[in-house]
C-alpha positions as CSV (number, residue, x, y, z in Angstrom):
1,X,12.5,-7.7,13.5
2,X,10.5,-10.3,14.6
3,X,6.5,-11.0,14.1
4,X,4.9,-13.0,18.0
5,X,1.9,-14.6,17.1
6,X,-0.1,-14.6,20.7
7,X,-0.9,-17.8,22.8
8,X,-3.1,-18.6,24.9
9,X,-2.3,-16.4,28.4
10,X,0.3,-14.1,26.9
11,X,-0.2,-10.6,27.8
12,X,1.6,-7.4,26.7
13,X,3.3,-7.2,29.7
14,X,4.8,-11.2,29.3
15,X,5.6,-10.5,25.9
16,X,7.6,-7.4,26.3
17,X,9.7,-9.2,29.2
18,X,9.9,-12.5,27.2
19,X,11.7,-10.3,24.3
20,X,13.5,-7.6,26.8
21,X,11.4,-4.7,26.0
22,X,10.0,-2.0,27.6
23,X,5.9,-2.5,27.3
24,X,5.1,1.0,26.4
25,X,7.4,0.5,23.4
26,X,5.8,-2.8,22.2
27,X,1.9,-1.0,23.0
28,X,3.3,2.0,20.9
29,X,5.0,0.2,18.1
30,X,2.1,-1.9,17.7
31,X,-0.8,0.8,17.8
32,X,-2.4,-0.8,21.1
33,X,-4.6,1.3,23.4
34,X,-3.9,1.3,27.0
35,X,-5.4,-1.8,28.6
36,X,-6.3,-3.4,24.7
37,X,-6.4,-7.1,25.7
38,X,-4.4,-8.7,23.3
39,X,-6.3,-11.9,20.7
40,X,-4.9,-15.8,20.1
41,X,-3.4,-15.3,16.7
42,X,-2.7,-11.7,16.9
43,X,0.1,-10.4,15.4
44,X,2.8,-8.3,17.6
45,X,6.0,-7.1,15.8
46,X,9.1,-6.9,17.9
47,X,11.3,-4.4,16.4
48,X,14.8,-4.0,18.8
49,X,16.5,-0.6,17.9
50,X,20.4,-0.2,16.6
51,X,20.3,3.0,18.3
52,X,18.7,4.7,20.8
53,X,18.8,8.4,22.1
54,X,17.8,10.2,25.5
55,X,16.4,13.7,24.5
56,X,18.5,16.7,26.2
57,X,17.4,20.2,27.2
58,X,18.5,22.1,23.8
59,X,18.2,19.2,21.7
60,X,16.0,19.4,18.4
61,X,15.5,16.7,15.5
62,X,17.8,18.8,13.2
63,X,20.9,18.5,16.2
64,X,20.2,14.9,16.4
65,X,20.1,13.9,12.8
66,X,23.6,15.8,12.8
67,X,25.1,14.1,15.5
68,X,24.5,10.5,14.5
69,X,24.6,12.0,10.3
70,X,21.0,10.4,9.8
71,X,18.2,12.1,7.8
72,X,15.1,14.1,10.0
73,X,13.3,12.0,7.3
74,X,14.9,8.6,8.9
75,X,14.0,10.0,13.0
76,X,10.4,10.2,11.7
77,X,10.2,7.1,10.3
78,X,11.5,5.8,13.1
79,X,9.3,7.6,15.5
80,X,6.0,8.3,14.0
81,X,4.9,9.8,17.5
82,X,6.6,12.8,16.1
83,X,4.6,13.8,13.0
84,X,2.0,15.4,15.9
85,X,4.4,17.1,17.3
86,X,6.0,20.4,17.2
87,X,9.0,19.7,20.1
88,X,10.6,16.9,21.1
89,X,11.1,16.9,25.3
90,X,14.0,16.1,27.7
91,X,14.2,12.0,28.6
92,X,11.9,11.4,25.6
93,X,13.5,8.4,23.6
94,X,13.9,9.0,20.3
95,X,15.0,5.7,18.1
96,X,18.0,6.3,15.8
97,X,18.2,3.4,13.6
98,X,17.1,-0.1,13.3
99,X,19.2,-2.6,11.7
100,X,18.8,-2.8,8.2
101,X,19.5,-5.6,5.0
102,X,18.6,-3.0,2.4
103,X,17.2,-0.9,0.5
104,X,13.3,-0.5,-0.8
105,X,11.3,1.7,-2.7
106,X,7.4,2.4,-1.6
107,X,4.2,3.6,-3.1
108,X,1.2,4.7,-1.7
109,X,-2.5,5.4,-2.8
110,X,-4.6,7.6,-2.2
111,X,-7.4,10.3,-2.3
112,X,-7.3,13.9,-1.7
113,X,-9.7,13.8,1.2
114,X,-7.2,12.0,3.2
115,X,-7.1,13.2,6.8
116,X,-4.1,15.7,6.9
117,X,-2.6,14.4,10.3
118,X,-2.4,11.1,8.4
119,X,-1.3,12.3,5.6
120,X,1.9,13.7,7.2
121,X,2.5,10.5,9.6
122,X,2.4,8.6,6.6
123,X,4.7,10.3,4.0
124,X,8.0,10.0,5.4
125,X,7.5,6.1,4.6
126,X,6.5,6.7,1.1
127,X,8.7,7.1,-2.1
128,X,5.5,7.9,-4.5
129,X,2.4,9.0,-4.1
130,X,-0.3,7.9,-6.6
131,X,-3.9,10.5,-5.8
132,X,-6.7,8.6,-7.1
133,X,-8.8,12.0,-8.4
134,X,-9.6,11.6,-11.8
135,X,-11.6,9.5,-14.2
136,X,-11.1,9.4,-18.1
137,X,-14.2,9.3,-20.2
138,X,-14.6,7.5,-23.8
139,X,-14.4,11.2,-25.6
140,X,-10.2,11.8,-24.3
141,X,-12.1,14.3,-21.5
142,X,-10.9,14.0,-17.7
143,X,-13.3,14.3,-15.2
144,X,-12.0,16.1,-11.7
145,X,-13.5,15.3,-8.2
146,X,-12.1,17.4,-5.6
147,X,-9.1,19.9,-5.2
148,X,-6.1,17.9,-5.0
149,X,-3.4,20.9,-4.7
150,X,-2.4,20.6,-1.0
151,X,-1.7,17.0,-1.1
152,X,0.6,17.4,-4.0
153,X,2.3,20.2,-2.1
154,X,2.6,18.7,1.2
155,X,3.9,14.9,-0.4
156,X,6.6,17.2,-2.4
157,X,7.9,18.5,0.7
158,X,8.2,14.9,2.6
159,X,10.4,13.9,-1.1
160,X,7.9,11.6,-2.2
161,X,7.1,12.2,-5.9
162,X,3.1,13.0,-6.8
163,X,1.9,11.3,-9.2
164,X,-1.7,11.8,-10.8
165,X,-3.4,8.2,-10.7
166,X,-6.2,8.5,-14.1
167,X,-8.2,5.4,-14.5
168,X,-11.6,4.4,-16.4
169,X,-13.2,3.6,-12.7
170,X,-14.9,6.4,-11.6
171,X,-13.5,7.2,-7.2
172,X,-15.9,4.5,-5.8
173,X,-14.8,1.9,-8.2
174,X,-17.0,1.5,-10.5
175,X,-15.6,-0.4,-13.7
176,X,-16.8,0.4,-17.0
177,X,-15.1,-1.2,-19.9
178,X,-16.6,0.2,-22.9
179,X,-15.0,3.6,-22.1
180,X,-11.5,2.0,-21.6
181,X,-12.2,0.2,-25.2
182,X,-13.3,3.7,-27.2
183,X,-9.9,5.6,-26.1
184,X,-8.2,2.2,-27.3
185,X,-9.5,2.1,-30.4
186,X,-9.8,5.9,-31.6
187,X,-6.9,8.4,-31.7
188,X,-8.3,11.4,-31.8
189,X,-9.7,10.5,-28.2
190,X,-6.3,9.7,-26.9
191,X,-4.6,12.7,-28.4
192,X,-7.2,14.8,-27.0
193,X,-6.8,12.9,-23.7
194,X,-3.2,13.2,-23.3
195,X,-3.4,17.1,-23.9
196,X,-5.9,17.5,-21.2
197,X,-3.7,15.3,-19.4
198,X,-0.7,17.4,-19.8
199,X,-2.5,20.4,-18.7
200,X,-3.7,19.3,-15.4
201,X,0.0,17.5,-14.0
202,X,1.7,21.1,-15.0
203,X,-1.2,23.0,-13.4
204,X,-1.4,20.8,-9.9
205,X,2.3,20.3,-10.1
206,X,2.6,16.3,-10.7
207,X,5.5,14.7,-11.2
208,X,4.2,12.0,-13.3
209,X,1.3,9.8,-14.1
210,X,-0.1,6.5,-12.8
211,X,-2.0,4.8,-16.0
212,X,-4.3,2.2,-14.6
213,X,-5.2,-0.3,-16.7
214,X,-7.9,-2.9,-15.7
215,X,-8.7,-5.1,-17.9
216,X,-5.1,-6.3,-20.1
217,X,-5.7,-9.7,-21.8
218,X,-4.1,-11.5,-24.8
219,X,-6.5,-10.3,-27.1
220,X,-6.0,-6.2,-26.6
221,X,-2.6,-6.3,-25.7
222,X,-1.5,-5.1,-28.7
223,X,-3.7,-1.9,-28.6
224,X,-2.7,-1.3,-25.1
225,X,0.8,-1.2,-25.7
226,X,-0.1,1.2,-29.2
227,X,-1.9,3.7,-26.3
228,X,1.0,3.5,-23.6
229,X,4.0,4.3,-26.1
230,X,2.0,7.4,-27.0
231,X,1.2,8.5,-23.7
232,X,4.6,8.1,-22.7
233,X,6.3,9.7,-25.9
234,X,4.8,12.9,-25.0
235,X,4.7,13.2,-21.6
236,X,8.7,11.6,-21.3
237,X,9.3,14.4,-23.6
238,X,8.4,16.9,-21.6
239,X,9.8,15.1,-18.7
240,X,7.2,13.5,-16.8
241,X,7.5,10.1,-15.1
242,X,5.1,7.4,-16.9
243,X,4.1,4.6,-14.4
244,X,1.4,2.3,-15.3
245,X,-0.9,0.0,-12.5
246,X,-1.9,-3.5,-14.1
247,X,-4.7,-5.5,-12.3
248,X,-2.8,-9.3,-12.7
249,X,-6.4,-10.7,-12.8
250,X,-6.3,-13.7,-10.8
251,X,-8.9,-15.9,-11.2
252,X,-10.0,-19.0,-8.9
253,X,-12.2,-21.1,-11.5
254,X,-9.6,-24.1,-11.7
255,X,-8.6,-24.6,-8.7
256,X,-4.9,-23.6,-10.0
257,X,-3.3,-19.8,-10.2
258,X,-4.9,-18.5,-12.8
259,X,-4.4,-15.2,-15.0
260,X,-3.9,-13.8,-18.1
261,X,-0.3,-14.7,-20.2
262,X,0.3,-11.5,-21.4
263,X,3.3,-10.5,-22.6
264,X,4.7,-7.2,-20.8
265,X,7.5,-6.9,-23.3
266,X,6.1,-3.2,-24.7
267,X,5.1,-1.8,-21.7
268,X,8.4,-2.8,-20.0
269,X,10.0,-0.9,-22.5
270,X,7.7,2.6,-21.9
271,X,7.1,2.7,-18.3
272,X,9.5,3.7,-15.4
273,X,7.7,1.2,-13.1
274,X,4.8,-1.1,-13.2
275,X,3.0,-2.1,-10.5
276,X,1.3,-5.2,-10.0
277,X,-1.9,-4.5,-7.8
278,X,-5.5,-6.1,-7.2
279,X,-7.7,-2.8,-6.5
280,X,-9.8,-3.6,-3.4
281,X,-12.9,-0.9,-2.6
282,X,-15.4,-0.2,-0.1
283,X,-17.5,-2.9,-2.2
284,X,-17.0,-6.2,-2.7
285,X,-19.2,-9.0,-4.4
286,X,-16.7,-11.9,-4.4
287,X,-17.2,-14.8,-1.9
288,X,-15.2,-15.7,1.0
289,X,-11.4,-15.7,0.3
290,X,-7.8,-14.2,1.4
291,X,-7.8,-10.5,0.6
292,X,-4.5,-11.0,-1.3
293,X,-2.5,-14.4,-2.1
294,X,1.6,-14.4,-1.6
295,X,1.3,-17.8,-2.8
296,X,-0.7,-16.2,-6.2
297,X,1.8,-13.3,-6.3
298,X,4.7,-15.6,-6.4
299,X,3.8,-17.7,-9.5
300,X,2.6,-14.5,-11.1
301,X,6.1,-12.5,-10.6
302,X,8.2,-16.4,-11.9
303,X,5.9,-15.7,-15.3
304,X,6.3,-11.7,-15.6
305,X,9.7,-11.9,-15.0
306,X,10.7,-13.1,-18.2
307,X,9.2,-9.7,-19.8
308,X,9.8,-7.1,-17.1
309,X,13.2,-6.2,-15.6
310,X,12.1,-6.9,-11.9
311,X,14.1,-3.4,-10.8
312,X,11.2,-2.1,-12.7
313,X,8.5,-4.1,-10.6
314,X,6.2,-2.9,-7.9
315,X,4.0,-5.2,-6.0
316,X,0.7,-4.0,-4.2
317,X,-1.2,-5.4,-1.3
318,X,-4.3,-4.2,0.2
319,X,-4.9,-2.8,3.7
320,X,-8.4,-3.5,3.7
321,X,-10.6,-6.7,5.0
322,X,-13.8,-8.0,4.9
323,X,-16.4,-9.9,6.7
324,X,-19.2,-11.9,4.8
325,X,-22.2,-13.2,6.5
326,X,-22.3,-17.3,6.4
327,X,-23.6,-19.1,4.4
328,X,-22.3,-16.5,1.3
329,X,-25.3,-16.5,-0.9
330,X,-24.1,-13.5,-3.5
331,X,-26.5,-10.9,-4.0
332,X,-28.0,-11.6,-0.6
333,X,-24.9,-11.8,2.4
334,X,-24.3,-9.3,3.9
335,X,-19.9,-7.8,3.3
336,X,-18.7,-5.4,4.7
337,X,-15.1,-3.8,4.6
338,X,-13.0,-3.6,7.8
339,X,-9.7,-2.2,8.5
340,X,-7.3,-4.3,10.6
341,X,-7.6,-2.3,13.6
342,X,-11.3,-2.9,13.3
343,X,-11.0,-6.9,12.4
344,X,-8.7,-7.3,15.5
345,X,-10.9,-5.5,18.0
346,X,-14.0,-7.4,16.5
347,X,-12.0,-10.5,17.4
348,X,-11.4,-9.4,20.6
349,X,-15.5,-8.2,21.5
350,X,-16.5,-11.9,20.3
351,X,-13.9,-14.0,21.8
352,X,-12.4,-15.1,18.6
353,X,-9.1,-17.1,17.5
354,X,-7.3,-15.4,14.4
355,X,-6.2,-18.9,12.3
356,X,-3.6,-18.0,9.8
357,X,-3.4,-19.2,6.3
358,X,-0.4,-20.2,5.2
359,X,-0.9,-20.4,1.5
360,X,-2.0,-16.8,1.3
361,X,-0.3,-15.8,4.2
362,X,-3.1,-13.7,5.7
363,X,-5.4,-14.0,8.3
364,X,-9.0,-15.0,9.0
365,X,-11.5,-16.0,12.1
366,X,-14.9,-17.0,12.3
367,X,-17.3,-15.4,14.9
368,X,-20.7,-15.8,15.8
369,X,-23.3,-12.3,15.9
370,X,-26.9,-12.6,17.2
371,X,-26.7,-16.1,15.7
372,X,-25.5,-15.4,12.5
373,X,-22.3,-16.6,11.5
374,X,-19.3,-14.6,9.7
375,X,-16.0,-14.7,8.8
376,X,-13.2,-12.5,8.5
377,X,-10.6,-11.9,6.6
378,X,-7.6,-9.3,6.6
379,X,-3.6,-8.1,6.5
380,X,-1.7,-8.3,9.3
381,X,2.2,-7.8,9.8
382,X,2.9,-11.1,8.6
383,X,1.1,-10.7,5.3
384,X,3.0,-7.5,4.8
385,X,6.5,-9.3,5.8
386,X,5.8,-11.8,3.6
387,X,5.3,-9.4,0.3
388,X,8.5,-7.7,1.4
389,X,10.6,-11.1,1.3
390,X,8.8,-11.5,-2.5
391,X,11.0,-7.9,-3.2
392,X,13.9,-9.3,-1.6
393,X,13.7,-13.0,-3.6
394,X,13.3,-11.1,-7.0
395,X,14.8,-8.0,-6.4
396,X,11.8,-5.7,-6.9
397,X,11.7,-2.2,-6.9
398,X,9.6,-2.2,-4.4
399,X,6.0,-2.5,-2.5
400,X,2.9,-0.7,-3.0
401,X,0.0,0.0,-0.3
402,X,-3.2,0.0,-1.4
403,X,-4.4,2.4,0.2
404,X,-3.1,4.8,3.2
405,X,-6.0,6.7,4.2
406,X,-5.8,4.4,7.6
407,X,-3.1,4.5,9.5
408,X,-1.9,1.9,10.4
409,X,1.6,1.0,13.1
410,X,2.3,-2.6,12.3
411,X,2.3,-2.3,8.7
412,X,4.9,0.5,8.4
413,X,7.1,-0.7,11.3
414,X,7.8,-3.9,9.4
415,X,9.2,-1.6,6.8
416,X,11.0,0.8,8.1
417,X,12.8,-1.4,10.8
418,X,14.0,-3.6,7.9
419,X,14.8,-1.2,5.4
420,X,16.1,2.3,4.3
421,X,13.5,4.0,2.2
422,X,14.3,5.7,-1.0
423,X,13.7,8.9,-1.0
424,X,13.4,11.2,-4.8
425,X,15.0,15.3,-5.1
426,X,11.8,16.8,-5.4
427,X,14.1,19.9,-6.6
């Protein structure tokens, strides 16, 4: 696999020849419309199949995976155009295998009014599924937004396990502290919550629980590891998975990586996996900045790994970006999210040049609107390579997407043409 970065004068068509593939490939693999003109500093990965196969009269995904003794799971990785489909027609090509170094685990957010069609494009790349659909208030009670049955249903059949993501922040994001402090601080609320807890995964038919924790610091460590032991004493014992999301914090007051020194021993100990993850909403009041860091990431991961056994680690990285109105004054500029379709197309309209940030490893452009200046910034392919090589240097357990209501090609073609996904027995 390899990640082009456009010049100047490249086309689609001079890129596919330059690497000695066909162009409707490299427009397919890389989500491009027909006629998309491509943008200086755009990202285009070049993935070069193991295996290839010519479609026969007869021939279904079930016959193939036989032949060649691959999963259907791997053909539709490997050929999302399929998750649309209900046959598969003579001279189609239908990739086999990519070359692989490994193995990795993958996790997924999302909601339960996630577009169905995306949904099923999506879960053959996923190991877990956390559905963000419930909100725990300060009394143990669980508050319930929409009906999240079929998505549980539909990821069990693609062998990704469901798990029920409960946080303090209601769906839109909206923090609130003091509730996350009374269930801390009073048992009776976190008895009562874990029963109502309980109730709901065997009801909707979870496999385990995503505890989100927001706001971990040295100072209410202590009580956070008291909660997560009893959360995961009951539910273990009745033979639910216990994952917990921490939110590493990362602060840019002193110029340096900055975050909290917590020690993860406890919650180590409790939780089947733990995944490392910056939340990034609709909303956004922050200034101008990389929507994730692989520089920040990578001093963060040399510090928790002397407290977590990295095969229990998950790292997350947004699929979002945003564009703030320059000069950044807060409460008055304008921000506004963007998916990276949408920030490589805006590129294109105003004649843009994506610049890359190596620190980060994400990138950004600056365009002008009606005379008002903004700048962008997003995840491309390269951003999501370089979280994957962080896996690979510390031997992770694997990456998490946050989140995968957009679909998008690039991202999941860097995965799967580098590594086999783990798949769970949903039996």
């Amino acid at each position: 696999m390899v990640i082009h970065v456009v010049q100047q004068g490249e086309t689609l068509e001079s890129i596919a020849d330059y690497y000695g593939i066909p162009v409707t490939r490299l427009r397919v693999d890389n989500g491009l419309r027909e006629n998309q003109g491509l943008v200086i500093g755009q990202s285009i990965v070049i993935a070069v199949p193991e295996v290839v196969y010519t479609v026969k009269d007869g021939d279904t995904l079930t016959k193939i995976a036989e032949v060649f003794q691959v999963s259907v799971m791997q053909l539709l990785q490997n050929n999302p155009f399929l998750a649309d489909r209900e046959y598969i027609y003579p001279g189609e090509e239908i990739v086999i295998s990519y070359p692989h170094r490994g193995s990795v685990t993958i996790h997924g957010n999302t909601n339960p009014n996630i577009d169905s069609g995306i949904l099923r494009k999506t879960l053959p790349y996923l190991t877990y599924l956390s559905i963000l659909n419930y909100t725990a208030t300060k009394e143990g009670e669980i508050i319930t937004y929409f009906d999240d049955t079929q998505v549980v249903e539909i990821a069990k059949e693609y062998g990704v396990m469901p798990l029920l993501l409960l946080t303090t922040l209601t769906i839109r994001g909206e923090a609130n502290i003091g509730i996350e402090y009374d269930l801390l601080l009073n048992s009776n609320y976190q008895n009562r919550y874990i029963d109502n807890l309980l109730v709901i995964i065997k009801q909707k038919g979870y496999q385990g629980v995503n505890i989100s924790f927001q706001y971990i610091n040295v100072s209410n460590i202590y009580w956070y590891n008291t909660f997560f032991k009893l959360i995961s004493d009951r539910l273990n014992s009745e033979g639910f998975y216990v994952f917990i999301t921490i939110n590493p914090n990362f602060s840019n007051i002193t110029g340096e990586v900055d975050f909290e020194r917590v020690d993860y021993s406890i919650l180590n100990e409790y939780a089947q996996n733990i995944i490392f993850m910056s939340y990034q909403w609709a909303t956004n009041i922050n200034p101008p900045s990389p929507i994730s860091s692989i520089y920040k990431m990578d001093v963060f991961l040399s510090y928790v790994d002397t407290f977590i056994s990295p095969d229990k680690i998950i790292i997350g990285i947004p699929t979002i970006g945003y564009k703030w109105e320059l000069p950044f004054l807060p409460g008055f500029s304008s921000i506004n999210a963007i998916s990276f379709e949408g920030a490589v197309e805006l590129a294109e309209v105003h004649g843009a040049v994506i610049q890359f940030d190596e620190l980060s490893q994400t990138p950004y452009y600056i365009y002008y609107e009606n005379k008002v200046q903004y700048i962008v910034w997003f995840i491309d392919s390269r951003s999501i390579n370089a979280l994957l090589e962080l896996v690979v240097k510390y031997g992770l357990h694997g990456s998490g997407i946050w989140n995968i209501t957009l679909y998008n090609p690039q991202l999941w073609l860097v995965i799967t043409s580098q590594f086999d996904i783990v798949k769970v027995n949903m039996q």
